[in-house]
N, C-alpha and C positions, 0 to 999 in steps of 0.2 A: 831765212828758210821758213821758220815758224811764221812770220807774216804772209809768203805766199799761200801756206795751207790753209789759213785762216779764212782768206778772202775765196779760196775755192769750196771751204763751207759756206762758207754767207751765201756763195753764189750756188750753190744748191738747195739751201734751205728756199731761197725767194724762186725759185722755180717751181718748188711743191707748193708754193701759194699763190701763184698764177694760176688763172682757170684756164682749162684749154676753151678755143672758140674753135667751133666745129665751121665748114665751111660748108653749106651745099650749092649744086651744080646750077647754074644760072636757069637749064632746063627742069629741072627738079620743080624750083617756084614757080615757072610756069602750070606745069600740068596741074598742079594742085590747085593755081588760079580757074583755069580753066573747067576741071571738074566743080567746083565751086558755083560757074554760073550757068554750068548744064544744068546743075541741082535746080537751082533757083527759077531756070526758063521753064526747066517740066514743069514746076510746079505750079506756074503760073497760066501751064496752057491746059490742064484741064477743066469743064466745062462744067457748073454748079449744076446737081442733077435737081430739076423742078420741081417745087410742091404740089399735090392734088387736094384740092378742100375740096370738102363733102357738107351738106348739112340736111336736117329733119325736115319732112313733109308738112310742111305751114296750110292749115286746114283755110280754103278760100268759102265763098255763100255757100251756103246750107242750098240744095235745090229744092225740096220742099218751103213748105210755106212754113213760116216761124207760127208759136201756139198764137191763139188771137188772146190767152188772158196769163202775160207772164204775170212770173211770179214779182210781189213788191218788195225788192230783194236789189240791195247792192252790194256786189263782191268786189272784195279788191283781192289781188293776188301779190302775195309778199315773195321776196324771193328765197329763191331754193337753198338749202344748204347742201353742204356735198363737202369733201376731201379736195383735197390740194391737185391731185389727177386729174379731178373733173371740173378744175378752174382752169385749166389750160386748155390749147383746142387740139392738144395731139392723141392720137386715137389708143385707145387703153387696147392691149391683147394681156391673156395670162394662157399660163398651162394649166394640167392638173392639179400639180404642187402647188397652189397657190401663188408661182412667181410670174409680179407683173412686171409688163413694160409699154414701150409705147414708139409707136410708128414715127419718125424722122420726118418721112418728107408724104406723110399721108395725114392729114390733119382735119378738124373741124372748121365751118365757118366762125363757128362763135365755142365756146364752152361749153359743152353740154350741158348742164344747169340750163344756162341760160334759155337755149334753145326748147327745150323741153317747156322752161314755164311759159315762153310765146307759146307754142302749139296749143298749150294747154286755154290760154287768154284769148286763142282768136277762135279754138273749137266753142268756148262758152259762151263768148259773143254773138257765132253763129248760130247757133240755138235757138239762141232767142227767147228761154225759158226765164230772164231774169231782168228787170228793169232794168242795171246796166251793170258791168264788171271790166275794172278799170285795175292796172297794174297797184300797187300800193306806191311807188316811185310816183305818182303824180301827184300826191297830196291830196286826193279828191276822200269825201267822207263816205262810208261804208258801212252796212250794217252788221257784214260777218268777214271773218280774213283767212282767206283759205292757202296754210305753207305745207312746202312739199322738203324731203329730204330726199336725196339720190344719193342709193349706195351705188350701183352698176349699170355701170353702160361699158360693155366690155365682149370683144372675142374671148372664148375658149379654144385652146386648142387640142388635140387629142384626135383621139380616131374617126370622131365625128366632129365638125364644127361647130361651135354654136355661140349663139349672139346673146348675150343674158343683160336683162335691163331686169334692176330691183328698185325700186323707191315708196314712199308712205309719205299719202298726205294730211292731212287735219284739218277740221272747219271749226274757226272760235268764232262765238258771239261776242260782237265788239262792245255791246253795252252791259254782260253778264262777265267777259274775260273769260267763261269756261268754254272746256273743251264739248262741242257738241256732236263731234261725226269723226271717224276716223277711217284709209284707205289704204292697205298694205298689198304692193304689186307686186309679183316677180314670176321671171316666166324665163327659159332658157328655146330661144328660137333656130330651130335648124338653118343652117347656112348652105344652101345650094352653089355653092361654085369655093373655088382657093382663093379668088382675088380679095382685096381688103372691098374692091366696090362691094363685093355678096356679101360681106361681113355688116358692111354701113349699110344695105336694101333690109336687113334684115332686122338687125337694130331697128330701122326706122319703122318697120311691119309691127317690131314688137312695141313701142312708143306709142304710135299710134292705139292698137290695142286697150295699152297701162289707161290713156285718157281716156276712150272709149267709157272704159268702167270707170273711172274717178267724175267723169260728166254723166253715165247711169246712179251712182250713187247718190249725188250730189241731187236728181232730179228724186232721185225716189224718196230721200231724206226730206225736202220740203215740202213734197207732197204728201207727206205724214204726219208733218209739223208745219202745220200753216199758220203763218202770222196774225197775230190780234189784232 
């Protein structure tokens, strides 16, 4: 008698350590398969929405006739420096508070930096006020080196839009090393329309401008300080 109760304890203690195995319905793993590759087919059918690049007004020949006695003067242009924002080609907005960001699939051709010191190298080219000016990237010699720094190229948003471009550039004498000219720009340009295109016509209205006066400057400085 005590031996049969025995074994009917054994036999329920090894029960309580048995896991139960749950069973589900053969349709069960189906539909769960099946929601699985729904997920996976939408996700696969929508459509990469396209980038728009933009870039700056690259100054073509002067239509006037270039001065008949440039100056005996070669510039090289070094390049710009700038923030980590304005090494990449995606288009800066901020609000009032100061918080930035930047446009996905609305972007530059090049960096802004960049682009800016072209505009800047082919407007002083056109000219024509200078025996020659050549980027500093070419290795060629120079008698002065004129670098720019960009703080903004950026929308504003708020009740009004506006386009603000800020930067400062500098002209060193390359055989003195001092600093002999200095150009600090900023200018906050209305935006006529919502789209990011009014934002970039507008920027580039203001760009255009910045160099305007950094090539007025440049000319009035050597024609005050003429070469021995």
């Amino acid at each position: 008698m005590m031996r049969a109760n025995e074994e009917a304890v054994m036999e329920r203690s090894q029960s309580k350590r048995e896991p139960k195995r749950l069973h589900f319905p053969a349709v069960a793993s189906g539909v769960i398969l099946a929601a699985i590759l729904a997920t996976a087919a939408l996700g696969g059918c929508g459509a990469e929405r396209p980038s728009k690049y933009y870039q700056l007004t690259i100054p073509g020949d002067m239509t006037g006739a270039p001065p008949a006695d440039p100056a005996p003067v070669t510039l090289l242009l070094g390049t710009w420096l700038t923030s980590h924002l304005y090494r990449d080609d995606r288009i800066v907005y901020s609000s009032a508070g100061q918080e930035m960001g930047t446009y996905e699939y609305q972007r530059w051709a090049a960096p802004p930096a960049e682009m800016i010191e072209e505009v800047l190298l082919r407007q002083l080219r056109a000219s024509g006020r200078y025996r020659a000016v050549y980027s500093q990237r070419s290795n060629a010699n120079g008698d002065f080196l004129l670098r720019g720094r960009l703080y903004d190229l950026k929308e504003i948003s708020g009740r009004s839009m506006q386009a603000k471009v800020t930067f400062e550039v500098e002209l060193r004498d390359l055989k003195t090393g001092a600093t002999v000219w200095t150009h600090f720009y900023t200018q906050d340009e209305p935006v006529s329309g919502k789209d990011v295109a009014n934002v970039v016509a507008a920027l580039d209205k203001n760009v255009q401008q910045g160099v305007k006066e950094v090539v007025a400057g440049l000319d009035q400085y050597f024609a005050s300080h003429p070469l021995k």
